[in-house]
C-alpha positions as CSV (number, residue, x, y, z in Angstrom):
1,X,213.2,185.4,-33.1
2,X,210.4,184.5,-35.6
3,X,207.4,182.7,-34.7
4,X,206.8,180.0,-36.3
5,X,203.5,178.5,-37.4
6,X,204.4,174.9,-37.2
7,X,201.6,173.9,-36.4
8,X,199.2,174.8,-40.1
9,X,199.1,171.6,-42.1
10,X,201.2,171.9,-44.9
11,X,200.7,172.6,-48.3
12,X,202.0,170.1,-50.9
13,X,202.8,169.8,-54.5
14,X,204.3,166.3,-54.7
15,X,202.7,162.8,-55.0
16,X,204.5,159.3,-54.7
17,X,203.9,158.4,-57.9
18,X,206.1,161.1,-58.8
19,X,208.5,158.5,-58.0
20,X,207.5,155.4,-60.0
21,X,210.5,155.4,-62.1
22,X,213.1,152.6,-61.7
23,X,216.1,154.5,-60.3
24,X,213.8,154.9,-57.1
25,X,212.2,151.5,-56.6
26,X,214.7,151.1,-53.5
27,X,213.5,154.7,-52.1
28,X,209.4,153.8,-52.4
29,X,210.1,150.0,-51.4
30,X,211.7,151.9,-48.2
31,X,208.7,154.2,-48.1
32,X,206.3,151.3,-48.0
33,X,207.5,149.7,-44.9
34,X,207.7,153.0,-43.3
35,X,203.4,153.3,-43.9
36,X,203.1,149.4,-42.9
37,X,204.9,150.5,-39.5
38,X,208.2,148.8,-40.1
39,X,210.5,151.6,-40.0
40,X,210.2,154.3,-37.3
41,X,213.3,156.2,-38.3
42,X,213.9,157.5,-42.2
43,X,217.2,158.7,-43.6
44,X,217.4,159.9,-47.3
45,X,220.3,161.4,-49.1
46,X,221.7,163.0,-51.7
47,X,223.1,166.1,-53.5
48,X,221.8,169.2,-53.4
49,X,218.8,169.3,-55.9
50,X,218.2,165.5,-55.9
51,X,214.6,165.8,-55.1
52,X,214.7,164.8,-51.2
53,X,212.8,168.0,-50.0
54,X,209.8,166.8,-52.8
55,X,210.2,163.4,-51.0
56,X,209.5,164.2,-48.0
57,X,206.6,166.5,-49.1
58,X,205.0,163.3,-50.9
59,X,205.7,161.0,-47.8
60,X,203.8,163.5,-46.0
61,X,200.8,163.7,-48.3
62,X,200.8,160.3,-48.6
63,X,199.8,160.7,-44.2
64,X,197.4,162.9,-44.5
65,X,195.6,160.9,-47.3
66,X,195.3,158.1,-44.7
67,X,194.0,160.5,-41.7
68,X,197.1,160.8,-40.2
69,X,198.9,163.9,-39.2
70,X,202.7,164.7,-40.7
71,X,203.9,167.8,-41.3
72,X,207.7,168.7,-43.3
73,X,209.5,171.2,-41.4
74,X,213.4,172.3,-42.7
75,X,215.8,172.7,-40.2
76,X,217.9,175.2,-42.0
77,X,215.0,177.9,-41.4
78,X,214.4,176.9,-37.6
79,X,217.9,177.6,-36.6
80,X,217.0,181.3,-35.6
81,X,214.1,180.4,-33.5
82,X,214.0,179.0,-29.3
83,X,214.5,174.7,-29.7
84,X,211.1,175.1,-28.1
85,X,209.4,175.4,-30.9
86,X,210.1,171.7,-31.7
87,X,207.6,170.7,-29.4
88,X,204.9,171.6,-31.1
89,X,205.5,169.0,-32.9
90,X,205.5,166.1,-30.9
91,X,201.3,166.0,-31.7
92,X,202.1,164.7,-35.2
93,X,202.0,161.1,-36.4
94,X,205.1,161.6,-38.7
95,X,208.0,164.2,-38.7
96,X,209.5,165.0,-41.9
97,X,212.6,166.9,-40.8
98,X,214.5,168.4,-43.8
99,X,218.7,169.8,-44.1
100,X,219.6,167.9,-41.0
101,X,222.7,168.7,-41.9
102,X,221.8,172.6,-41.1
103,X,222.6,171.7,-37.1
104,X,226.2,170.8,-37.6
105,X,227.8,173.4,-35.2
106,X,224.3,173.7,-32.9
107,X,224.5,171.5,-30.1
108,X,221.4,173.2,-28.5
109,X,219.4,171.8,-31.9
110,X,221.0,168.8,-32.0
111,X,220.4,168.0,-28.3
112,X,216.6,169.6,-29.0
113,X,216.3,166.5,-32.6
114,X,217.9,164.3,-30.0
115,X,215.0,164.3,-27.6
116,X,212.2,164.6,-30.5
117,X,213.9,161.4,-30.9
118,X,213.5,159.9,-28.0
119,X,210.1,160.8,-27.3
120,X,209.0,159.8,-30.9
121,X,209.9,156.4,-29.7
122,X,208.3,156.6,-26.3
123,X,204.5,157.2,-28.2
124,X,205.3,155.7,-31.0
125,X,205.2,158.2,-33.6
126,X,208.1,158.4,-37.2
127,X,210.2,160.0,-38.4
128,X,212.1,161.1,-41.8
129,X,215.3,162.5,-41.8
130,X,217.3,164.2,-45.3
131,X,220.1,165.2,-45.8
132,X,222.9,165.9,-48.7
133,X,225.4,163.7,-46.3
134,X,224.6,159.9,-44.8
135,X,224.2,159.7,-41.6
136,X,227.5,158.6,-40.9
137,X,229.3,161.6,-42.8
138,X,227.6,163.8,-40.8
139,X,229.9,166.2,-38.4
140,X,227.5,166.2,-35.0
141,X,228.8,166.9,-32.0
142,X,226.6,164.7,-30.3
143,X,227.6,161.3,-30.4
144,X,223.8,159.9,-29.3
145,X,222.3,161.8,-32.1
146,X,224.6,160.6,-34.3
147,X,224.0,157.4,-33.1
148,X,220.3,157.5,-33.6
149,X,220.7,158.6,-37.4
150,X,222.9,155.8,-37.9
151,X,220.4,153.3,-36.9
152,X,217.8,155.0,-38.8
153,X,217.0,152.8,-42.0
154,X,218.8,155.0,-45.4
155,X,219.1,154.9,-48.5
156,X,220.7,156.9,-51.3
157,X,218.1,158.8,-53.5
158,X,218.8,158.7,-57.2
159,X,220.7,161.4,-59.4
160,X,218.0,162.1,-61.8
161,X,220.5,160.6,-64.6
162,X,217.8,158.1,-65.7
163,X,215.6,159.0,-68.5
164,X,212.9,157.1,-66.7
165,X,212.6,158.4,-63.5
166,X,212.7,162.1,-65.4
167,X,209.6,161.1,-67.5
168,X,207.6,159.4,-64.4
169,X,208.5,162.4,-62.6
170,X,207.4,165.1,-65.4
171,X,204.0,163.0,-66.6
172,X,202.9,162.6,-62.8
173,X,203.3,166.5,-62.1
174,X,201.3,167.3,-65.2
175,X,198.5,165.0,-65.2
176,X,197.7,165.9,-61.4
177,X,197.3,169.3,-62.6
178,X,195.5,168.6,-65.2
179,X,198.1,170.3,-67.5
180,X,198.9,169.8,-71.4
181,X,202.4,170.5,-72.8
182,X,203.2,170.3,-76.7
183,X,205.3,166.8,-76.8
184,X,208.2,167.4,-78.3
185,X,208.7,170.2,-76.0
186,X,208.7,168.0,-73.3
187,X,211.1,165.9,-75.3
188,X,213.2,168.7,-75.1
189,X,213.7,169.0,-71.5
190,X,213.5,165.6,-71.0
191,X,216.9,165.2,-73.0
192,X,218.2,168.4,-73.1
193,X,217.0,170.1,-69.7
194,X,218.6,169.7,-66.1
195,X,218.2,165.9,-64.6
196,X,218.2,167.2,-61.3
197,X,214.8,166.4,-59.9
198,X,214.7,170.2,-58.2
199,X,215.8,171.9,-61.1
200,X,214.2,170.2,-63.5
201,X,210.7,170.9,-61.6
202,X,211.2,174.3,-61.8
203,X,212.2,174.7,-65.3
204,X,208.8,172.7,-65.9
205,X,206.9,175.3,-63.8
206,X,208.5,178.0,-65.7
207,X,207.4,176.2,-68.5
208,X,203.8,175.6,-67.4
209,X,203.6,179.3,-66.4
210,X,205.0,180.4,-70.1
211,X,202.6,178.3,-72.0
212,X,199.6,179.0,-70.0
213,X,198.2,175.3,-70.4
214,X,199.5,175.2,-74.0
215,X,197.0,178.2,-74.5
216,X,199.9,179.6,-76.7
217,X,199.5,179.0,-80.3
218,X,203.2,177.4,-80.5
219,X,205.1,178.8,-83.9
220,X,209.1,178.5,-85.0
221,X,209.7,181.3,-82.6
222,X,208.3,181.2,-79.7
223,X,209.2,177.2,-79.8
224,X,212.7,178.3,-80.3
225,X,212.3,180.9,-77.2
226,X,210.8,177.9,-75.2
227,X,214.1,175.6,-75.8
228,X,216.6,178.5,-75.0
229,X,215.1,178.7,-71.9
230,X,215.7,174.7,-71.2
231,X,218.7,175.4,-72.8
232,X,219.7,177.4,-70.0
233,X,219.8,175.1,-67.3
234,X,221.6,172.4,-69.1
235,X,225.1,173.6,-66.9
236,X,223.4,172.2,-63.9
237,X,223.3,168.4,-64.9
């Protein structure tokens, strides 16, 4: 079994404002009332790729900004350890629980989410749930949990298909980094690169590492080099 450090704050890449484009107004609106203490349970969902595990990352930087404690922990790589490792996190103020769907066919993990549940409620503490299926697609085989995740407030994140919530998305990223890019190469993945909100953040880290902070004197070729690699990922839309 591995050990798990779950308790080491976690390191995030990912902002709110990453967010601030149109096709997720419902998501941050949802988000909001979740800070003001509104919502103790979370839901998101989507496909694969939609951008719910950089969510969750943000929600949880968005805690810690405030003094409070929240840590993102995915589910898929706790299966393999004892459900006792789940208490360790009961001393957080939020829980940002990723791939719920990974404990489908685990009753000892669902039964183990089940009572972070319950004693989330008990001290008063929230939670965020994701997940590529909502929560009533979900194949648990316990029916409380199930239940619980049903009356958990969800919504839908977007598919990355609108232009706007790919350029709030890619100007956010680079201006916290303090990072240029040559515009009409972001043009170029903006309309030709992958709208998946996964995807297309790590073509534009690929990017950011290739260009160095535009340190790269940018010619016919190497511009041409730049868009093949875009280019590449276009399949994945």
């Amino acid at each position: 079994m591995r050990q798990l450090q779950l308790d080491i704050e976690p390191q995030l890449d990912a902002r709110i404002s990453d967010f601030s484009g149109p096709g997720w107004g419902h998501v941050i609106d949802a988000v909001r009332q979740l800070h003001a203490g509104l919502v103790n349970r979370f839901y998101v969902y989507g496909p694969a790729g939609s951008g719910k595990s950089h969510l969750l990352s943000a929600i949880c930087d968005s805690y810690l900004e405030t003094g409070k404690t929240a840590i993102k922990v995915s589910l898929l790589e706790l299966l393999d350890a004892p459900t006792e490792a789940i208490t360790s996190l009961d001393q957080y103020d939020l829980v940002a629980l990723d791939d719920i769907e990974a404990i489908s066919g685990v009753p000892h993990w669902q039964r183990a989410v089940f009572h972070l549940i319950n004693y989330s409620n008990e001290v008063g503490g929230q939670l965020v749930f994701s997940s590529r299926f909502a929560p009533i697609e979900l194949k648990l085989e316990l029916p409380d949990l199930q239940s619980r995740l049903t009356q958990a407030v969800s919504v839908k994140v977007p598919n990355g298909s609108l232009f706007a919530d790919r350029i709030a998305l890619v100007n956010s990223v680079l201006e916290r980094r303090g990072i240029h890019i040559d515009q009409q190469i972001i043009d170029h993945l903006l309309i030709n690169g992958p709208h998946q909100t996964s995807v297309l953040l790590q073509v534009l880290e690929k990017l950011v590492q290739l260009l160095k902070g535009d340190r790269i004197k940018l010619n016919g070729t190497n511009l041409r080099q730049i868009y093949a690699l875009i280019d590449e990922y276009q399949v994945q839309n």
